[in-house]
C-alpha positions in Angstrom: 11.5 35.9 -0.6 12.9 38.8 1.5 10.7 37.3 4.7 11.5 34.1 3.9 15.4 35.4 4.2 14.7 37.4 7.3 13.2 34.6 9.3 16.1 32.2 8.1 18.1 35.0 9.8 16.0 34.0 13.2 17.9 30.9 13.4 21.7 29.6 15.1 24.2 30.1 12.1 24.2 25.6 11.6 20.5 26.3 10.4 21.2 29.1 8.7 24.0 27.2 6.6 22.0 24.2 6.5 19.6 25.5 4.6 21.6 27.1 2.2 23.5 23.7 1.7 20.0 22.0 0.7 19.9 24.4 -2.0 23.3 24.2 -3.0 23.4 20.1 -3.0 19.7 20.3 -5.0 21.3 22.5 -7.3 24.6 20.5 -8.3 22.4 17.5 -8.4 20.1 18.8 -10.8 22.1 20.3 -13.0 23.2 17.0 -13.7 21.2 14.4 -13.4 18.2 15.3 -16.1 20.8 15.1 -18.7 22.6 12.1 -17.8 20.4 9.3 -19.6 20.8 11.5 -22.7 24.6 11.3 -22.2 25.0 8.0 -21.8 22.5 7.1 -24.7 23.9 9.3 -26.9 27.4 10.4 -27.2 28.9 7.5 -25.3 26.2 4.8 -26.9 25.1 2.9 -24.5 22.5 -0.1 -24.9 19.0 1.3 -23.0 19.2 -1.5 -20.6 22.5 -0.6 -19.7 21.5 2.8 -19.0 18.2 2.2 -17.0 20.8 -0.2 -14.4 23.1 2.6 -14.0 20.6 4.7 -13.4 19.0 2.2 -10.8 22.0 1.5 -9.5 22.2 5.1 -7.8 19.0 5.0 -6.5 18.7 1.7 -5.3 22.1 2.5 -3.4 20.7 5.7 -1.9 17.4 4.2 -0.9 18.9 0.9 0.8 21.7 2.3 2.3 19.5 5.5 4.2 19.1 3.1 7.7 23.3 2.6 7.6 23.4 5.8 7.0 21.7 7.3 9.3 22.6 4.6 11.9 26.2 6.2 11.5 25.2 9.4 11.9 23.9 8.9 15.5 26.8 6.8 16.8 29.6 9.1 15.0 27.9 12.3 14.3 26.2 14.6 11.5 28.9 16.6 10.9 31.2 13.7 9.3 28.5 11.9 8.1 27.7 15.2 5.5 31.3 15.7 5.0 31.4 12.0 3.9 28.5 12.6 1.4 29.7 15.7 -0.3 33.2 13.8 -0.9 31.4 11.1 -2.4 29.2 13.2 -4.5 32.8 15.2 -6.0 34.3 11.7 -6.7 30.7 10.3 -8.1 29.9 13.4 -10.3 33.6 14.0 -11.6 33.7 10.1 -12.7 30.3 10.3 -14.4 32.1 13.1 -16.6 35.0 11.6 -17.1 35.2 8.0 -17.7 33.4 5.5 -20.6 33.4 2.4 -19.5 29.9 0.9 -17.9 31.7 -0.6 -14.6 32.7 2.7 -13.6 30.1 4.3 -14.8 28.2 2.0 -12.2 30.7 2.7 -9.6 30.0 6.5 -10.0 26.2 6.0 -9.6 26.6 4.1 -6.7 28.9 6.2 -5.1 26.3 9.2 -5.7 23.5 7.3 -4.4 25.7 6.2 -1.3 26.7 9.8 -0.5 22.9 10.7 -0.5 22.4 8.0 1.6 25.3 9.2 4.1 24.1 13.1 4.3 20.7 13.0 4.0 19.4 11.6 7.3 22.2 13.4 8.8 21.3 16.8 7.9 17.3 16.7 8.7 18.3 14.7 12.1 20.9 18.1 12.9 18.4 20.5 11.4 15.7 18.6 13.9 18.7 19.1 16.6 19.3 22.1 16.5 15.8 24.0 15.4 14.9 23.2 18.6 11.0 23.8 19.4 11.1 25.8 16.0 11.1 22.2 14.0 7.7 23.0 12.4 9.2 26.3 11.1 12.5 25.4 10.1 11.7 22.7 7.7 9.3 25.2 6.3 12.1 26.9 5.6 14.4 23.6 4.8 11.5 22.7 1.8 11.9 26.3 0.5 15.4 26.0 -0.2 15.2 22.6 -1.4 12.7 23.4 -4.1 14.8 26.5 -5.1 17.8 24.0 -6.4 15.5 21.3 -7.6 14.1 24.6 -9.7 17.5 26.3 -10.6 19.4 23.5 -11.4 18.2 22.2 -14.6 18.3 25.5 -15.7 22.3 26.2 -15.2 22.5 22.5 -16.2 21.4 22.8 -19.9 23.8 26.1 -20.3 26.2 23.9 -19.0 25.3 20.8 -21.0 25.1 22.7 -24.0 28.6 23.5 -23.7 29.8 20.1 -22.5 28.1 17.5 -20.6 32.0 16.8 -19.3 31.7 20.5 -18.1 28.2 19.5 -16.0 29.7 16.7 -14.6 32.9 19.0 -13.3 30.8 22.2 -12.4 28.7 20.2 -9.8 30.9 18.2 -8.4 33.2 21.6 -7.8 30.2 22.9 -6.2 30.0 19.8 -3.6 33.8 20.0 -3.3 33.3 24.3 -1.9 30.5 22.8 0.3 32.3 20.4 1.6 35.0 22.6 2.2 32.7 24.9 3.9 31.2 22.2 6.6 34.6 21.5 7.5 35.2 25.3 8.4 31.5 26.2 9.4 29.8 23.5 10.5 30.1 22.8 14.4 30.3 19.2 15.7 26.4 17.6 16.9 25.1 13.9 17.7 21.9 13.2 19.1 21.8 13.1 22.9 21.5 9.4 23.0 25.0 8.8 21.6 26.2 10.1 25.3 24.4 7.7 27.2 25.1 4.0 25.8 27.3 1.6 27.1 26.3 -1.1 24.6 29.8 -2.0 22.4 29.3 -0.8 18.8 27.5 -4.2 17.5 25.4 -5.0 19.9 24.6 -1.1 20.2 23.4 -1.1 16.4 21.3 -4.0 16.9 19.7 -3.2 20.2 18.9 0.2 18.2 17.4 -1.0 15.3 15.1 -3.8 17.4 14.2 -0.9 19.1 12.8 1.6 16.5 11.4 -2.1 14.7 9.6 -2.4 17.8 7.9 1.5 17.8 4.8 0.5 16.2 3.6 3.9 15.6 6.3 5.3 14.3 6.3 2.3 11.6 2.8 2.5 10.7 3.1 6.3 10.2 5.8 5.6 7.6 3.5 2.8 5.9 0.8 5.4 6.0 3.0 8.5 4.4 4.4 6.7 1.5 1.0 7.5 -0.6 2.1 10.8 -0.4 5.4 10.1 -2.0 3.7 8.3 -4.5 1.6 11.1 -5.1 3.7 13.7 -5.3 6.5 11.6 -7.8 3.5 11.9 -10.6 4.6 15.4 -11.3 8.0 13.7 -13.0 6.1 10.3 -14.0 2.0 11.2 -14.8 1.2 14.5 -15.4 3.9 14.9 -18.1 2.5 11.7 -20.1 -1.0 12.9 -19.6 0.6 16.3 -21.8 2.5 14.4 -24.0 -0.7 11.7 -24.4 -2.9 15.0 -25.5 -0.7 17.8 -26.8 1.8 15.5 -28.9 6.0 15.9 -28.4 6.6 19.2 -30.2 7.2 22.5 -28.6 3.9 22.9 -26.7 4.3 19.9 -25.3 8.1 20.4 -23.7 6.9 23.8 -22.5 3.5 22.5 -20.6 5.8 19.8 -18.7 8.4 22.7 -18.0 5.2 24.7 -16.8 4.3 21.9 -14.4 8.0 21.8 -12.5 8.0 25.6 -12.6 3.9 26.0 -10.4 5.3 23.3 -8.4 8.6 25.0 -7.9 7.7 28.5 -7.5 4.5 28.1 -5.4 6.1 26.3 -2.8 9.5 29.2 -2.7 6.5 32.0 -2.0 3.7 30.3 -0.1 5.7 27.2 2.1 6.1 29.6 5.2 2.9 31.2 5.1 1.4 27.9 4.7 2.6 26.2 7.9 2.1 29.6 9.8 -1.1 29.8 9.2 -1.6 25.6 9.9 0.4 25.3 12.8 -2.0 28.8 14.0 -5.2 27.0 13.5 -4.8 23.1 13.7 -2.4 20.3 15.4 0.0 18.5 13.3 -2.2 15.5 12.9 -4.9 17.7 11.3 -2.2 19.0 9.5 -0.9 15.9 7.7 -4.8 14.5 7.4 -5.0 17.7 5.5 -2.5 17.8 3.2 -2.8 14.2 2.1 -6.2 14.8 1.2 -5.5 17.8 -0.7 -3.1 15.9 -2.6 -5.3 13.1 -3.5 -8.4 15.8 -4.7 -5.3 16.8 -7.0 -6.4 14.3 -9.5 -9.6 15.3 -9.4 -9.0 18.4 -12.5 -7.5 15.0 -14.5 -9.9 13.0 -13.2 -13.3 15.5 -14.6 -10.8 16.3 -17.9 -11.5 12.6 -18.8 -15.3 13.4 -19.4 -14.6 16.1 -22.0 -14.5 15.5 -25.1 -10.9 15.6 -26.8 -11.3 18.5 -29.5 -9.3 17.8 -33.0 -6.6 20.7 -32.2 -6.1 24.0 -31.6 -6.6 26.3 -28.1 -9.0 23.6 -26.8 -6.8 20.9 -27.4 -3.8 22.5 -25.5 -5.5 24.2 -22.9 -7.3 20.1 -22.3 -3.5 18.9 -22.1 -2.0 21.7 -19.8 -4.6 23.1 -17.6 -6.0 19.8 -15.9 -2.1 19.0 -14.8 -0.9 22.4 -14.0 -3.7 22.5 -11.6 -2.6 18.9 -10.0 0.9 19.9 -9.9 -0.3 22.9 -7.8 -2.6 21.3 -5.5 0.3 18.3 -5.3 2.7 21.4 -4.2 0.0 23.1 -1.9 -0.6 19.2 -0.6 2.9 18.7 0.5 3.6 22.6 1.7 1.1 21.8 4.5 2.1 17.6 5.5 5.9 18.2 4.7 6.8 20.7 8.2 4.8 18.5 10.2 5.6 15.2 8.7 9.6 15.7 9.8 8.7 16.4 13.0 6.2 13.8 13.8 9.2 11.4 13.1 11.5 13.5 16.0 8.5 13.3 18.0 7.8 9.6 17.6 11.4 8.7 17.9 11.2 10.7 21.1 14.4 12.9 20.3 16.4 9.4 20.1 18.4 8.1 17.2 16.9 10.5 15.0 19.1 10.0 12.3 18.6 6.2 12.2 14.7 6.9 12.5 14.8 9.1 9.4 16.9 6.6 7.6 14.4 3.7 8.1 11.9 6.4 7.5 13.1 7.5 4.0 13.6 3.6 3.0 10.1 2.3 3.8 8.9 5.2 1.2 12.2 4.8 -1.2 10.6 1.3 -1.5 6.9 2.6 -1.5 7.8 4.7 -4.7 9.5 2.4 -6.3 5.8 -0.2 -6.1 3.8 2.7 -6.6 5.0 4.0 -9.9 5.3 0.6 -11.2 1.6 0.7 -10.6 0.7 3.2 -11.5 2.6 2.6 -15.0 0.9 -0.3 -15.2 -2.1 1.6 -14.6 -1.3 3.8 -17.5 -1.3 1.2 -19.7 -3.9 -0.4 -18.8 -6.4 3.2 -19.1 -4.5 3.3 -22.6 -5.1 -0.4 -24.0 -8.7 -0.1 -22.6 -9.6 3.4 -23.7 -10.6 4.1 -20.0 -8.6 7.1 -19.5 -9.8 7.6 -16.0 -8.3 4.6 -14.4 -4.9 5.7 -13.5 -6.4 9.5 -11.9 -9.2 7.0 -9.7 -6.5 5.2 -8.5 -4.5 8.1 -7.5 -7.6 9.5 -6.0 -8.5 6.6 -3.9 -4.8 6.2 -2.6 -4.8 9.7 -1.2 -8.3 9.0 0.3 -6.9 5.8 2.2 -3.7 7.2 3.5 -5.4 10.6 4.7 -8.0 8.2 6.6 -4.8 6.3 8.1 -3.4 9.2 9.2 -6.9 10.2 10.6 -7.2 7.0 12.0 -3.1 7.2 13.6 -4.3 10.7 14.9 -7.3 9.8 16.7 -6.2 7.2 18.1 -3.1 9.6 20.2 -0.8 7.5 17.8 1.1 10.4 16.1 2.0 11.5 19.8 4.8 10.6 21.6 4.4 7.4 23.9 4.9 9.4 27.1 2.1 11.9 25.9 0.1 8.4 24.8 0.1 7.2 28.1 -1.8 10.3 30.1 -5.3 10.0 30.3 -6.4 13.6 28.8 -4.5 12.7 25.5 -6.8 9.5 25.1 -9.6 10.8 25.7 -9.7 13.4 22.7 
C-alpha cells in the first residue's frame, strides 16, 4: 500500500484528491446502503414491494440520467458537476434517515441516484483530463481506491447501524457534505477542450453532440461488447453468495463465506491492481489487455462450473469447503479479471471519443451497461431457477462461462480489426495491416 501511496504522490494534486474522493464517496455510500432494505422493512414496515421500487428508483435514476449527466459536465464543467452530486448525496442520505413516509423516501433515492449520475462521468472524464498520458496508470490507481470504500464501508456502517440506522444515514451524508466542502476549496476548475471550440447555441449543441457519439460505431459496439463484464463481475453480490447459501445453509458459516467473498475480491485488487496493469501495459497493447481480462473472468466459473460434478457430502468440512472454496476462487479470478480490462477499458473510451466530450461518452458508456446489468441478472436469476427446478446445477455457471467467451471474442474481433483505435490511427495503412 505504501507504493501504491507513493506513486499517487506522482500525480498533479486534482488526481491526487480525486482519488482520495472515490474512496471517500465509496465509503459513505456503503456504509449505508447494505442496510437500507433492512431499515425500511423493518423498523419503519414497509410492504416488500414498496421497498424493492425505492430501491429501484435510485438506481434506475442513476443509470438513465449518466448521458445528462455527463452531457453537463462537458458544456459547464466537472468541477460543478461533482459539487452538484455531493450536495445531492447530503440531502438524499440525510432524508433517507430522517423521514417515514414512502414519497419521500422515493424522493431521497432518486435524488441519490441523480447525484451519482451528476458526479460520476464527471470525475473519470477530469481524472482522464488531467492524468494525461498516464490514463492507464491512474485508473489503476482510481480502482484501488474505489475498492478500499466499497471494502471499509460496510464495515463502519454496521458499527454505525448498530447504534442507529438514523446515525448511518447522518454520518455519510456529513462525510459528502466535508467533501463537498473540500472540492469547492481544492478542486481547480476543468472542461474538456471541446467546450472551447463550439459555436452551436446550447440545444442544438446537445443534439449535434449526441448524433455525434450515436454515429461512432466503434465506440458503441465496444460498450455492447463490455457489458458481459459487468454482468460478470455483479455475480459476486447476486451468484456466488446463493451458490453458499444453496450449499452451506443461512447460519454462521454461511454469512462468513459471503463476507469472505467481498473481502478476496476487495483486498486482492488494493495489493495487486497496480502491479497488474504495470506489468500488462509492459508486455501487451490494450486490446490484448481487455481480450484478456474478459476471458479470465469468464474461466472464473469454471471452479463452480467442475464443483457441480462432485458429489454434495451430507455435512461437515467437505460440505463447507464444496460451498466456499469453488466461489472464493471465482470471486478472485472475477477481481484479477477486471484488475487487468478495468485501466484499459477507461481509456479506450477517451481514446475512441478522441479526447472529445469525454464526459458525455462515459455517460452513454455507463448507461448501455447500467441497462446490460439490469438484463443480465434477470437472466441469470432466471437461470438460477431454472438449474434449481431442473436439478441441473450447472446451467447458470455454462452460461456465465459462454458469455465471457463471446464478449472476449468481440473484443478480439473489435481489436483486430484496428477498431479499439482511434479513427485517425484507423485510417493509416500500418495500423490495418496488423
Amino acid at each position: 500500500m505504501k507504493g501504491t501511496l507513493a506513486q499517487v504522490r506522482t500525480y498533479e494534486r486534482s488526481v491526487q484528491l480525486l482519488t482520495v474522493n472515490q474512496f471517500t464517496i465509496n465509503l459513505g455510500f456503503y456504509m449505508l446502503m447494505p442496510y437500507l432494505a433492512a431499515h425500511l422493512a423493518g423498523p419503519l414496515g414497509l410492504a416488500g414491494w414498496l421497498v424493492g421500487l425505492i430501491l429501484g428508483v435510485r438506481n434506475f435514476s442513476q443509470q438513465g440520467m449518466f448521458l445528462i449527466g455527463g452531457t453537463l459536465a462537458d458544456r459547464l464543467g466537472y468541477k460543478p458537476m461533482i459539487i452538484a452530486g455531493l450536495g445531492l448525496r447530503v440531502v438524499g442520505f440525510a432524508t433517507l434517515g430522517l423521514v417515514d413516509s414512502a414519497p419521500a423516501l422515493l424522493a431521497a433515492s432518486a435524488a441519490t441516484g441523480l447525484a451519482g449520475a451528476l458526479f460520476n462521468p464527471a470525475t473519470r472524464a477530469y481524472l482522464a483530463h488531467d492524468a494525461g498520458e498516464r490514463r492507464v496508470e491512474a485508473f489503476a490507481l482510481f480502482n484501488v481506491f474505489y475498492q478500499a470504500g466499497i471494502l471499509l464501508g460496510p464495515l463502519v456502517g454496521m458499527v454505525l447501524t448498530g447504534v442507529d440506522f438514523r446515525v448511518t444515514c447522518l454520518v455519510a451524508a456529513g462525510i459528502f457534505a466535508v467533501l463537498g466542502l473540500v472540492q469547492i476549496r481544492a478542486l481547480p476548475a476543468r472542461r474538456g477542450e471541446d467546450t472551447r471550440e463550439r459555436a452551436d447555441g446550447p440545444a442544438e449543441g446537445v443534439l449535434a453532440q449526441w448524433r455525434g457519439m450515436l454515429a461512432n460505431r466503434p465506440f458503441l459496439l465496444f460498450s455492447v461488447a463490455m457489458i458481459g463484464s459487468y454482468v460478470m463481475s455483479f455475480q459476486v453480490y447476486l451468484a456466488l453468495p446463493l451458490e453458499v447459501r444453496r450449499l452451506g445453509g443461512e447460519g454462521r458459516f454461511a454469512a462468513a463465506a459471503v463476507a469472505g467473498l467481498f473481502a478476496v475480491s476487495g483486498l486482492s485488487t488494493i495489493l495487486f491492481q497496480t502491479k497488474i496493469t504495470a506489468w500488462c501495459k509492459a508486455r501487451t497493447e490494450p486490446g490484448r489487455a481487455l481480450v484478456w481480462g474478459l476471458l479470465t473472468m469468464g474461466l472464473a466459473f469454471v471452479p463452480l462450473l467442475a464443483a457441480t460434478a462432485v458429489p454434495v457430502p451430507d455435512g461437515g468440512a467437505g460440505l463447507w469447503l464444496l460451498a466456499a472454496l469453488p466461489p472464493a476462487l471465482a470471486a478472485l479470478l472475477l477481481a484479477l479479471g477486471t484488475m487487468i480490462a478495468y485501466p484499459f477499458e477507461m481509456d479506450t473510451i477517451v481514446r475512441l471519443a478522441e479526447g472529445r466530450m469525454v464526459a458525455t461518452h462515459y455517460g452513454l458508456y455507463n448507461t448501455i451497461c447500467g441497462i446490460g446489468i439490469t438484463v443480465g441478472n434477470l437472466l441469470t436469476g432466471a437461470a438460477l431457477d431454472a438449474a434449481r427446478d431442473a436439478g441441473m446445477s450447472a446451467l447458470p455457471w455454462l452460461a456465465l462461462l459462454t458469455l465471457g467467451l463471446l464478449c472476449a471474442a468481440a473484443l478480439y474481433g473489435l481489436h483486430r480489426t484496428g477498431r479499439l483505435a482511434p479513427p485517425a490511427a484507423r485510417t493509416r495503412p500500418e495500423t490495418v495491416a496488423m
